[in-house]
Structure formats: structure tokens, C-alpha cells
C-alpha positions as CSV (number, residue, x, y, z in Angstrom):
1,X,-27.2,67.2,5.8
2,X,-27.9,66.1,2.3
3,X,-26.7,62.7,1.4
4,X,-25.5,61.1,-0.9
5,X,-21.8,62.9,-0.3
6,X,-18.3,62.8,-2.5
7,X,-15.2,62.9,-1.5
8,X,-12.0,63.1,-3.8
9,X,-8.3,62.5,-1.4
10,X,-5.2,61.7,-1.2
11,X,-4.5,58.4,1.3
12,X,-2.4,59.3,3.8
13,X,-0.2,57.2,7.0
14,X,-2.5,57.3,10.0
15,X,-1.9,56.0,13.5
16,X,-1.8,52.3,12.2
17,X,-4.6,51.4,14.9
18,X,-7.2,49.9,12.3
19,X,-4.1,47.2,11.2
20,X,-2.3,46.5,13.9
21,X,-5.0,46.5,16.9
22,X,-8.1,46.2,15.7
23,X,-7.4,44.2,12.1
24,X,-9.8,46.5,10.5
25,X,-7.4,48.4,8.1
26,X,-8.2,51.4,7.3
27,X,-7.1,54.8,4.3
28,X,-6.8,57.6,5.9
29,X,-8.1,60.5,3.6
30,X,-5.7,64.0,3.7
31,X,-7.0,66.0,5.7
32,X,-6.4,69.1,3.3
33,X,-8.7,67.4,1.1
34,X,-11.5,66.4,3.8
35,X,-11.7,70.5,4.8
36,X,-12.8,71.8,1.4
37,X,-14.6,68.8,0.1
38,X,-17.2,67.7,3.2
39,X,-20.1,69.9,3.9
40,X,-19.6,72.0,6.6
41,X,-22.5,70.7,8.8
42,X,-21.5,66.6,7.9
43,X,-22.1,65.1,10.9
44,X,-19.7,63.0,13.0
45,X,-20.4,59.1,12.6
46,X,-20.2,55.9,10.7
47,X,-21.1,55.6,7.2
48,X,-21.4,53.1,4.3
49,X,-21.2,53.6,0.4
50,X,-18.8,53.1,-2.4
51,X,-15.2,53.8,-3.4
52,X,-12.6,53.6,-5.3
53,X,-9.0,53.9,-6.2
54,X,-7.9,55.9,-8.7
55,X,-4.1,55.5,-8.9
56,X,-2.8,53.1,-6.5
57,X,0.0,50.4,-6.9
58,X,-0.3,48.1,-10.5
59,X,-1.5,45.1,-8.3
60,X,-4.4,46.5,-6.0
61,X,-7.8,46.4,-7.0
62,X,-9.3,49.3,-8.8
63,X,-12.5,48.2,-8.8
64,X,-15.2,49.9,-7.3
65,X,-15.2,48.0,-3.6
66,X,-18.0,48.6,-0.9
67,X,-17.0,50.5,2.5
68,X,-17.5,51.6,5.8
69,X,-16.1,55.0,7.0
70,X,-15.5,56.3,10.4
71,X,-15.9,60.5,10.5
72,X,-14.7,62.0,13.2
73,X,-12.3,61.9,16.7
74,X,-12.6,58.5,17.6
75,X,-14.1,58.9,20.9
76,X,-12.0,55.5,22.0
77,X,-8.7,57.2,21.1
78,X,-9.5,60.4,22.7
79,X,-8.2,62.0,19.0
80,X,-7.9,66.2,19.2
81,X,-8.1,66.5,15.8
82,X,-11.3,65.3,12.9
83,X,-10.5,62.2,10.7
84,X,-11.8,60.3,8.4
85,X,-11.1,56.8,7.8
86,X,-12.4,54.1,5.1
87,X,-12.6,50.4,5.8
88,X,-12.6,48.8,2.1
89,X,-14.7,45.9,2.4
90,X,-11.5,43.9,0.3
91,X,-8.3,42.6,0.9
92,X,-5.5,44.7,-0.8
93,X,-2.1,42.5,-1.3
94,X,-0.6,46.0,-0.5
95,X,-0.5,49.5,0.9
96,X,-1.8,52.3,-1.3
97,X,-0.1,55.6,0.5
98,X,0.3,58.4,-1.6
99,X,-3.1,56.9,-3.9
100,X,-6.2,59.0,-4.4
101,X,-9.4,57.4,-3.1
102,X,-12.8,58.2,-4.7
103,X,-15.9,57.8,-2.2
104,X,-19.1,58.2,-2.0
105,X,-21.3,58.3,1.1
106,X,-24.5,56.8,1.0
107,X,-25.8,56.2,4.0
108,X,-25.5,57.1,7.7
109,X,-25.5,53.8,10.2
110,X,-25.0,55.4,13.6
111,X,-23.0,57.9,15.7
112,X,-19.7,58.0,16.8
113,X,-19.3,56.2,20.6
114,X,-16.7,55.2,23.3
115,X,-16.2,51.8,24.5
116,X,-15.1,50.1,27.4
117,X,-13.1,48.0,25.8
118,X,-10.6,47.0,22.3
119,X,-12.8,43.5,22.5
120,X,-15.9,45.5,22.7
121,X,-14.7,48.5,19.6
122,X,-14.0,45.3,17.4
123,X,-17.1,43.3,17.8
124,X,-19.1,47.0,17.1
125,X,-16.6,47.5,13.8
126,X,-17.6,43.6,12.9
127,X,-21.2,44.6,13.1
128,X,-21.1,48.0,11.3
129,X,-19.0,46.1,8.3
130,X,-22.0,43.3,8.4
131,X,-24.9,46.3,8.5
132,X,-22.9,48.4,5.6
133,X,-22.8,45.2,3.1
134,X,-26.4,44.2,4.1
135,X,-27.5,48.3,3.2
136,X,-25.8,48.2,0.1
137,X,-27.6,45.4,-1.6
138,X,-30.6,47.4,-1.9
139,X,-31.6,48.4,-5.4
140,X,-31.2,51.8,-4.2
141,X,-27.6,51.9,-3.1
142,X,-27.1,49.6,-5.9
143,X,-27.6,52.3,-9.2
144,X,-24.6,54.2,-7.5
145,X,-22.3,51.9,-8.4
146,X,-22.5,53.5,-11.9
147,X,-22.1,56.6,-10.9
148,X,-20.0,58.7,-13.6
149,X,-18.2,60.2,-10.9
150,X,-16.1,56.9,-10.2
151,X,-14.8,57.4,-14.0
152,X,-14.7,61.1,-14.2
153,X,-11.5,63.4,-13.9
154,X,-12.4,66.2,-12.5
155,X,-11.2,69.8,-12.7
156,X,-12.7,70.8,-9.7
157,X,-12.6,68.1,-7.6
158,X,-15.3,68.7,-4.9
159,X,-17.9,68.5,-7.5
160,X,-20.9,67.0,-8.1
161,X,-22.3,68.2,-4.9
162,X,-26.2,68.0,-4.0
163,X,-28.1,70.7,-2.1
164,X,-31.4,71.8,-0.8
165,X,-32.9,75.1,0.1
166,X,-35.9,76.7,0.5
167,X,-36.6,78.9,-2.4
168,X,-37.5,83.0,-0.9
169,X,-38.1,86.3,-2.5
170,X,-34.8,87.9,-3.7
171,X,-34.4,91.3,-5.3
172,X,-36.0,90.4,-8.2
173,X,-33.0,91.5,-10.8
174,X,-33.2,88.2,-12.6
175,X,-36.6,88.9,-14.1
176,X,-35.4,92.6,-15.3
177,X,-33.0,91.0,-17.1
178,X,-34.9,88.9,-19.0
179,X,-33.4,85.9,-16.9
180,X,-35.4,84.8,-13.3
181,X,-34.3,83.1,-10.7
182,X,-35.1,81.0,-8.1
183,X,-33.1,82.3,-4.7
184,X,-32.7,80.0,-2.0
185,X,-32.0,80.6,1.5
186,X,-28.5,81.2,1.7
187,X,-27.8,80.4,5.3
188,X,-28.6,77.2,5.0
189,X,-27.2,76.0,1.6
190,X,-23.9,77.3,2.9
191,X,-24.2,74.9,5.6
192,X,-24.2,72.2,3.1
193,X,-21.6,73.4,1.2
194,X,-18.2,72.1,1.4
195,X,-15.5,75.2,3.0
196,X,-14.2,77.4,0.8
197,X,-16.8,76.2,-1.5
198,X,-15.2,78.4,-4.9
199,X,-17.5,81.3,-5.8
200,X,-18.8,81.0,-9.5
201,X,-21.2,80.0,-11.7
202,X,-22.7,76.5,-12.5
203,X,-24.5,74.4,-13.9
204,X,-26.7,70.8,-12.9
205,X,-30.0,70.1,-12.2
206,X,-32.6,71.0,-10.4
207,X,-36.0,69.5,-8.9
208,X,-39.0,71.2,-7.3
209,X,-40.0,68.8,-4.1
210,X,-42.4,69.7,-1.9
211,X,-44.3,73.1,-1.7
212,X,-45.4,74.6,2.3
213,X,-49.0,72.6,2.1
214,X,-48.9,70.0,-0.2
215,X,-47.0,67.4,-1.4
216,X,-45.4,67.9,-4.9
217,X,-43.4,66.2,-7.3
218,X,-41.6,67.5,-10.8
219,X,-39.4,66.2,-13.0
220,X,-36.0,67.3,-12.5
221,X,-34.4,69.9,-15.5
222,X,-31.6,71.6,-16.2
223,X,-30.1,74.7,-14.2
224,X,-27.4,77.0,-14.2
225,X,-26.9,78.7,-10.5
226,X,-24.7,81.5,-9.7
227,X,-23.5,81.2,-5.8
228,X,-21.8,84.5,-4.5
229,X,-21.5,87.8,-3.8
230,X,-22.6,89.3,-7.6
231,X,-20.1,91.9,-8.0
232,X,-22.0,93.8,-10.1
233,X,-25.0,94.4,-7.7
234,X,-21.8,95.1,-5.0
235,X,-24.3,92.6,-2.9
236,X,-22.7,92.0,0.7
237,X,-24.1,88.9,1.8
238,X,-23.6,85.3,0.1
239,X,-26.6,84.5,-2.7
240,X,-27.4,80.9,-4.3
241,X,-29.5,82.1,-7.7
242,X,-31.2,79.0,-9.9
243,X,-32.0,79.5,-13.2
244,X,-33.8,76.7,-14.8
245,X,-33.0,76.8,-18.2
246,X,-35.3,77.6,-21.0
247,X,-37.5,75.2,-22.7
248,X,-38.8,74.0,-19.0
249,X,-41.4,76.9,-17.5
250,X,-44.3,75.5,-18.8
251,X,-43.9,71.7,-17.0
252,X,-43.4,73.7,-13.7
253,X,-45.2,76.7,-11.4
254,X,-44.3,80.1,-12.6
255,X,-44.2,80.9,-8.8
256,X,-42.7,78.6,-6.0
257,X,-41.9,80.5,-3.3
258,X,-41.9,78.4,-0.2
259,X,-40.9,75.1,-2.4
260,X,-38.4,73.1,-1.4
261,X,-35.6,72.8,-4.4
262,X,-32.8,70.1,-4.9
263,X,-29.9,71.0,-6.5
264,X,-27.5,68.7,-7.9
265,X,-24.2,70.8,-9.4
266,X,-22.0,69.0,-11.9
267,X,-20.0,71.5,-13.3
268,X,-18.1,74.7,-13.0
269,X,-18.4,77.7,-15.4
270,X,-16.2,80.5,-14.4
271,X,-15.6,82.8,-11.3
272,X,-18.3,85.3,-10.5
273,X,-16.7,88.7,-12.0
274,X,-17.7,92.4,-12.7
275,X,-19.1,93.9,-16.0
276,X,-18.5,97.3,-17.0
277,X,-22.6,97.1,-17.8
278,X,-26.0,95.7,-17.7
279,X,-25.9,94.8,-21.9
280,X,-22.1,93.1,-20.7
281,X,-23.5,91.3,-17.8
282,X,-27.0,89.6,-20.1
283,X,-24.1,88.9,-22.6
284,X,-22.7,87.1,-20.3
285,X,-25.5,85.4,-18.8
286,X,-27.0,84.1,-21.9
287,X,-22.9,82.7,-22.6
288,X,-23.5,81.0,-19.2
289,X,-26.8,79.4,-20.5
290,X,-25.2,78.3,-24.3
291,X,-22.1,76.7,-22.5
292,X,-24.5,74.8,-19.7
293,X,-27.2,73.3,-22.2
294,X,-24.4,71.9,-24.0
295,X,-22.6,70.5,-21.4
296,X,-25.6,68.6,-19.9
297,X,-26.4,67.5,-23.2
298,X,-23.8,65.1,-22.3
299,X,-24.2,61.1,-21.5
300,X,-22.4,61.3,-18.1
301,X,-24.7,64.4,-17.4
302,X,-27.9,62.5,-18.2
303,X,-26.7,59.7,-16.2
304,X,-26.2,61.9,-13.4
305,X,-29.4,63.1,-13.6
306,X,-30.7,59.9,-13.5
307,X,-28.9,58.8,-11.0
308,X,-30.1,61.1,-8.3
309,X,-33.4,62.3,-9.2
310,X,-34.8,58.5,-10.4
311,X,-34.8,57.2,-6.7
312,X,-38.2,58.5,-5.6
313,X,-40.1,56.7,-8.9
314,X,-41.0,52.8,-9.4
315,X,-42.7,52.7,-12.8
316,X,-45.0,49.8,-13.7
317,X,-45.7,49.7,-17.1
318,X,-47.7,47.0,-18.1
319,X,-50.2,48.4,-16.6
320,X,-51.8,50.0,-20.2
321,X,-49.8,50.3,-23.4
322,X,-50.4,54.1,-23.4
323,X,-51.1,55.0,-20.0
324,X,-47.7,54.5,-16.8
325,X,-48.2,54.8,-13.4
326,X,-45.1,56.2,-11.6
327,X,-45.4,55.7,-7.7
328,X,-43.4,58.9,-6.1
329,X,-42.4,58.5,-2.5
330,X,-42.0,61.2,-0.7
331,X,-38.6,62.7,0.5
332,X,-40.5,64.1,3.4
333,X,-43.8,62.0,3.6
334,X,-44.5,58.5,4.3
335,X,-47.1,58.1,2.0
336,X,-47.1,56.8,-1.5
337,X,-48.7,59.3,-3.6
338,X,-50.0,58.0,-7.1
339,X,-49.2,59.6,-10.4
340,X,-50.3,59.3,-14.2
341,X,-48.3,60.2,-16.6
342,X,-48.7,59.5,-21.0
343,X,-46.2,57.6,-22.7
344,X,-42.8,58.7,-22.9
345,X,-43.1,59.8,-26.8
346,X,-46.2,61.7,-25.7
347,X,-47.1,64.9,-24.3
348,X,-46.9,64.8,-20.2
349,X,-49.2,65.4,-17.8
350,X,-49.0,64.9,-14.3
351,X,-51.7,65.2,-11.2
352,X,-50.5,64.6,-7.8
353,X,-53.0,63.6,-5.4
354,X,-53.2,64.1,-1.9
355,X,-55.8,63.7,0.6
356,X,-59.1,65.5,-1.6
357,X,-57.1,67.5,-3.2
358,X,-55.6,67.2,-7.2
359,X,-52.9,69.8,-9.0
360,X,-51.9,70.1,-12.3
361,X,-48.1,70.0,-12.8
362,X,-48.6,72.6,-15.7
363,X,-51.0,74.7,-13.5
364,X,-49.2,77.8,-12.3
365,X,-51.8,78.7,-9.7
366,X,-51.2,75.6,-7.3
367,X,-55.0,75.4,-6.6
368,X,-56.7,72.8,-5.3
């Protein structure tokens, strides 16, 4: 499971437990919009982050409030059916049924658990509120609150959603077009996919991670990804195709199998469809590419962007007026693995370094 997560519903009357007996109140998200907005493998358990309300009554806040959410049965309540549940860390002067609720999962503080007790549930509640507020001070929970998805209205509401995959040999169609892409493993992105996840094609960014051996790092860049069936190939099985857009080969290997890929989709295209022929479908494709680099042209694109991909970097620039060091910690790795990189105005280059060994971000080979 890839956080952070989003989650777009309508608040709904629950059992009136987190009121009445526990005085924790709590929105209780429709569950019509939970199914095809969570990832398929979200885990049961207690989360924090951020949310908001989008439409509720004149006099509630619509400010962006901190939260604490309970996913799952409720192992104390012995529920039959999934629910998730969000503790605004604020007093409301009213209900907000029938409001929408934006929220954004950050982080993942524990399980869900039964208890022997209503004493014993409320002092754990008390101490998951205290651990949510004290995780969301941190600089790095902090930069969500500006989020653009807190201001956007959406057309499909499930988006932005943030994946990774493994990227493997496909059939290699993309480069005989004159367009190559990157295929991931399908099984597993459609694990992180929320259900019924609409078949199309879109566009986002993308960043290369981590290769099998080493340790890597680039900078993320723009995408457009088609994620079904391709008609026009009468494929059988699902397929998650990234094409990084043009303009960005030469800051990245020509060849990645084996690398590790985060996606982060912002927007929707159009529905996969047929094409009477190969000239149709390239036509197509390069519309695809036209309508994507101009919608992440966009401010609330860039800020996306930023947003997600800026968390593994702590610049220090005073170091030399035309020389930055950017510090990249690892998604998967411990260790803090220096960088140089020229001035921003400049042309970049990169070198990772690991153990003895040194790569070139430009060099296509990956050898040591």
C-alpha cells in the first residue's frame, strides 16, 4: 500500500457510537464512495492526515482541520460490514450529514484491535488523537496542507492517485509506434488501485526510484499512462503503459527494466477505445501527448508535483553559489546518499553514490 491516499465522500448517519458513548464524534464516509475510491489492498487500521469540508452547513468550519480515521469493522462493535470513520480534530457547532468530506491519508499509526472495555477503547482513541496531532507537525505532513486537491473540483473524483510498480518487458508495440513505454507489473498496480478503477488514459508524473542493485534517484517528469485492456491489440489481460513525455529521455536510462517507478495520476484523458488503424491509433496518441503537456503545464499540476516527489530532497544551498547539495533519502534504504547537482539555471548533472560505486543520471548503460 502506497500512501499518501484521497478520499472524496458523502458524510453519512452512522451508529452514533463516537457521540454518544465514546465522545469522540465521528463522519461517517458513504460507503458507495469508500468502494471505488480506496485502493483495493488499504489495510484495516487507524490513520491520521488532513481534511476537509467541502459543502457543509454556512456555520461549520471549512477549513482544512487535522484527523484521525478508523478503517475498518471495529473489532469492539463486532461490525459485519467495512467503515470508515473520521475524528476531526475540531469542534463543529453542528452536524454536517448530507456534506462532502475531502481527506487525505497520511500516515498509518496502528492496527485495528478489541478491547476489554468502553474505559479502555476511550483512553486508546485519547492516545491515537494525541499521536495523530504530534505526527502531523512534522515538516513533512505539514506541505500537505497545501495540497491542490483540498481546492480542486474534480471530474473524476477518485483522482490524484499514486502508484508503484515494477517496470517489465511488455510487447514492445510502443517503440513501433514511435511512442515507448514503460510497462509495469499489472498485478500489483491493480492492487493499488481503487475498484472499478475507470479504464482510460492519463496523465501525471512519474519518477524512476530504485533500480534491482543500486540505489537511484531521478527527477520526477511528466507522463501520460494508458491502464487497460488496449482494444486495438484485442489484449486479454489488464496493462499499466507509462510514457514519459518527450523532452525528458536524455536526464533518464534509456533502459530500466527492473526499476522501481512512482506514479502519481492527476488527470483523466478519455476512455480506452478502438481505431479502425495503426495511422488512427498514433493520431491519437500524439492527441493524448498535446492535451497532457498542456494540462501539466498548469500551477496546481506543478504543485502537485512538488508536493509528492520533493519529500525525499533537503537542499542546502549556501553551501557554494554555483554548486547545491541535495541529500536524497531513500524510499527503501536507510542511508543518506549524497548528490551534486549545478544551479537551477544551469545544465544538471547528477551522480549517485553508493558504497564504491558512482552513476551518471544521463548515462544509459547504469555502469559502475
Amino acid at each position: 500500500m502506497v500512501l499518501p491516499v484521497y478520499l472524496r465522500g458523502k458524510v453519512v448517519h452512522g451508529f452514533g457510537r463516537g457521540s454518544r458513548d465514546l465522545g469522540c464524534p465521528t463522519a461517517n464516509i458513504d460507503p458507495k464512495d469508500v468502494d471505488v475510491q480506496l485502493p483495493t489492498n488499504f489495510e484495516f487500521g487507524i490513520y491520521y492526515g488532513w481534511a476537509k469540508l467541502v459543502d457543509g452547513p454556512e456555520n461549520d468550519s471549512t477549513e482544512l482541520q487535522p484527523m484521525v480515521a478508523n478503517v475498518g469493522l471495529c473489532p469492539f462493535y463486532k461490525n459485519e460490514k467495512p467503515s470508515v470513520e473520521i475524528h476531526l480534530i475540531h469542534e463543529f457547532p453542528e452536524d454536517f450529514y448530507g456534506a462532502t468530506l475531502k481527506v487525505l491519508f497520511l500516515g498509518y499509526l496502528r492496527g485495528e484491535k478489541n478491547f476489554d472495555s468502553v474505559n479502555e477503547l476511550i483512553s486508546q482513541i485519547r492516545k491515537d488523537i494525541a499521536d495523530s496531532k504530534e505526527a502531523l507537525t512534522a515538516q513533512d505532513c505539514s506541505k500537505y496542507r497545501s495540497d491542490p486537491f483540498f481546492d480542486w473540483i474534480e471530474s473524476l473524483t477518485m483522482l490524484p492517485v499514486l502508484l508503484e510498480g515494477k517496470v517489465v518487458r511488455g510487447f514492445g508495440r510502443g517503440r513501433q509506434l514511435g511512442v515507448p513505454t514503460a510497462n509495469l507489473e499489472a498485478d500489483s498496480v491493480a492492487q493499488q488501485l481503487p475498484k472499478n478503477f475507470p479504464r482510460g488514459i492519463y496523465f501525471g508524473w512519474a519518477q524512476i526510484t530504485a533500480d534491482e542493485s543500486e540505489f537511484l534517484i531521478y527527477d520526477p517528469v511528466p507522463m501520460v499512462s494508458s491502464i487497460g485492456i488496449n482494444p486495438f491489440f484485442k489484449n486479454r489481460n489488464l496493462t499499466v503503459e507509462i510514457h514519459l513525455l518527450p523532452g525528458v529521455h536524455q536526464t533518464i536510462p534509456r533502459c530500466f527494466y527492473g526499476c522501481t517507478l512512482r506514479v502519481l495520476l492527476t488527470g483523466f484523458l478519455r476512455d480506452e477505445r478502438d481505431f479502425s488503424s495503426t495511422v488512427s491509433l498514433v493520431d491519437a496518441i500524439r492527441q493524448d501527448i498535446r492535451a497532457a503537456e498542456q494540462e501539466l503545464s498548469h500551477e496546481q499540476q506543478v504543485r502537485l508535483r512538488d508536493t509528492y516527489f520533493s519529500e525525499a530532497r533537503q537542499t542546502l544551498s549556501d553551501l557554494s553559489p554555483a554548486i547545491t547539495l541535495v541529500y536524497i533519502i531513500s524510499f527503501y534504504d536507510k542511508d543518506v546518499v549524497p548528490r551534486t547537482v549545478k544551479e537551477q539555471c544551469g545544465p544538471v548533472e547528477v551522480y549517485t553514490v553508493k558504497s564504491k560505486n558512482v552513476h551518471h543520471a544521463g548515462d544509459n548503460s547504469l555502469s559502475s
